[in-house]
C-alpha positions in Angstrom: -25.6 -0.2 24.0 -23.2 1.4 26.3 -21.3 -1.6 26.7 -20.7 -1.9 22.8 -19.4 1.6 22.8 -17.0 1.3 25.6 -16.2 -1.7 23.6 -15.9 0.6 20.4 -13.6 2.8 22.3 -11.5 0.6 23.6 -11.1 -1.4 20.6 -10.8 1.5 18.3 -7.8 3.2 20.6 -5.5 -0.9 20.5 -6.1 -0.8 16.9 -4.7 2.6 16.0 -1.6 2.1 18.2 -1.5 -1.2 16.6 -1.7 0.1 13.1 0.5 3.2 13.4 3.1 0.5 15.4 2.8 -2.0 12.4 4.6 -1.5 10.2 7.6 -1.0 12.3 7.1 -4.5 13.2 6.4 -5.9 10.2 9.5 -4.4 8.9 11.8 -5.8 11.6 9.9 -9.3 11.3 10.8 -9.1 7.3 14.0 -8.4 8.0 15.1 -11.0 10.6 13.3 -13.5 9.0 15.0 -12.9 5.7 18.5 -12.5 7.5 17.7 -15.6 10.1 16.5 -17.9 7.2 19.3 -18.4 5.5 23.5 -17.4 6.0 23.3 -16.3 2.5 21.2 -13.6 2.6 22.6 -10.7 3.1 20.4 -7.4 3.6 22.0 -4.5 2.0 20.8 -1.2 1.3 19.6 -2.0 -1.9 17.1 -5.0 -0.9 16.5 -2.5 2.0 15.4 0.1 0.6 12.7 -1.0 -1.5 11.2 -3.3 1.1 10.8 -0.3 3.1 9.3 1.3 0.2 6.6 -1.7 -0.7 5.6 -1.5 3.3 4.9 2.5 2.8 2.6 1.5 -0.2 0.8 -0.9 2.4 0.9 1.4 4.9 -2.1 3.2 3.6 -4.7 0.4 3.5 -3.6 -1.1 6.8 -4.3 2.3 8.2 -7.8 1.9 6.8 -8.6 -1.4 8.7 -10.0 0.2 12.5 -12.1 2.4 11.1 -13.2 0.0 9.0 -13.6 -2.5 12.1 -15.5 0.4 13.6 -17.4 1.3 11.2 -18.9 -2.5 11.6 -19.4 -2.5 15.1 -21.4 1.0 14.6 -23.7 -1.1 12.0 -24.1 -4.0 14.6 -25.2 -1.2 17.2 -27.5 0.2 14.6 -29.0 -3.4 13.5 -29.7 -4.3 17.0 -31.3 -0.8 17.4 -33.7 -1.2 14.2 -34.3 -5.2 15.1 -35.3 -4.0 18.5 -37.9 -1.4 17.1 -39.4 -3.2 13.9 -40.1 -6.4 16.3 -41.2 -4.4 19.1 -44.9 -5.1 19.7 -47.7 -3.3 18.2 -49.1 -0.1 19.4 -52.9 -0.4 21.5 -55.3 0.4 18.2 -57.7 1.0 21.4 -55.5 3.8 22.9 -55.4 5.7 19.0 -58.5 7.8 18.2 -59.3 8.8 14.2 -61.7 11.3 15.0 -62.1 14.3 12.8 -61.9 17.2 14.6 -61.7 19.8 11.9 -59.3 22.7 12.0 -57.5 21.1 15.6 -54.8 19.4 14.9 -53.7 18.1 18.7 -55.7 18.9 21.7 -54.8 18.3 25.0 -57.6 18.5 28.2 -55.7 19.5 32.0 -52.6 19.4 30.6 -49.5 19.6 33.2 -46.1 20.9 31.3 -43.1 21.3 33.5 -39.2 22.1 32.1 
């Protein structure tokens, strides 16, 4: 269990530099692939402009995706947690006593309490 949440941490501090980073790079990438593709394209201000404004739309969602991926890995933790537990074997019905004991409730004989 400590191993998935180094994991989480580790995981959860590439993806936010990755997503805060992105679209800086996904910007460049549009932009020298639509400049490299073809001599005729020609990236004014214009064409620009609203690219930069579509990736700021995006930007939103894509900063939406590691807490996401976290949030997953916190339900893995938590499945493994409650498979462990509900297929865990059954309690000793010899070591459980029913008895009615009237008023007491829980009754302990040479009990030793330390703190």
């Amino acid at each position: 269990e400590v191993d998935n949440l180094k994991k989480r941490s580790y995981l959860s501090a590439v993806q936010t530099f990755m997503f805060n980073a992105s679209p800086f790079f996904i910007a460049l990438a549009t932009f020298g692939t639509f400049v490299l593709i073809d001599p005729t394209n020609v990236l004014t201000a214009q064409i620009a402009f609203v690219s930069i404004s579509y990736f700021n739309i995006i930007k939103g969602p894509l900063m939406q995706i590691p807490s996401l991926i976290t949030q997953i890995i916190q339900a893995q933790v938590s499945l493994e947690r409650l498979n462990g537990f509900l297929n865990a074997e059954e309690t000793n019905q010899n070591s459980i006593s029913h008895n009615d004991e009237g008023e007491t409730v829980i009754n302990m004989d040479n009990g030793s309490f330390t703190w």
